[in-house]
C-alpha angles and dihedrals in degrees: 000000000000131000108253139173126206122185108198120199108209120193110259097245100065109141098212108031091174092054099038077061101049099040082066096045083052090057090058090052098048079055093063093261132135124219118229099176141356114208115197116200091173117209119352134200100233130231091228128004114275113209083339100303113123089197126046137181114250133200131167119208126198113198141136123237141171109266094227096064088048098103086035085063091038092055093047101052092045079061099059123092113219095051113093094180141001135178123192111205125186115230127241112229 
């Protein structure tokens, strides 16, 4: 298990931004991962415009998962509508 840090962008009109979050942070954990924190920015005015939304929803996750389930969570969450963008970082120790 390795330390690793994700930032997910949801579409600001997301009905239910506490649940579109934890519906996320329940995909790590279906992978085998635990959940240290959940950081939630809330609605952000955007650098550029992503898919043509000039706000979006953010939210940082801290967890540890096996390396190996790591493309397994990055091609869940692509799936996922209501996330515009996501980035999944490995933490120093």
């Amino acid at each position: 298990m390795r330390p690793y840090e994700m930032m997910v962008l949801l579409h600001p009109d997301v009905e239910d931004y506490n649940a579109s979050v934890e519906e996320v942070a329940e995909m790590v954990r279906g992978l085998g991962g635990t959940i240290s924190k959940i950081d939630r920015w809330g609605k952000r005015r955007l650098a550029y415009p992503v898919q043509k939304k000039t706000e979006g929803l953010y939210a940082i996750y801290s967890f540890t998962l096996d390396p190996v389930q790591v493309k397994e969570l990055e091609r869940i969450t692509r799936l996922k509508s209501q996330v515009m963008r996501h980035i999944v970082v490995l933490q120093e120790k």
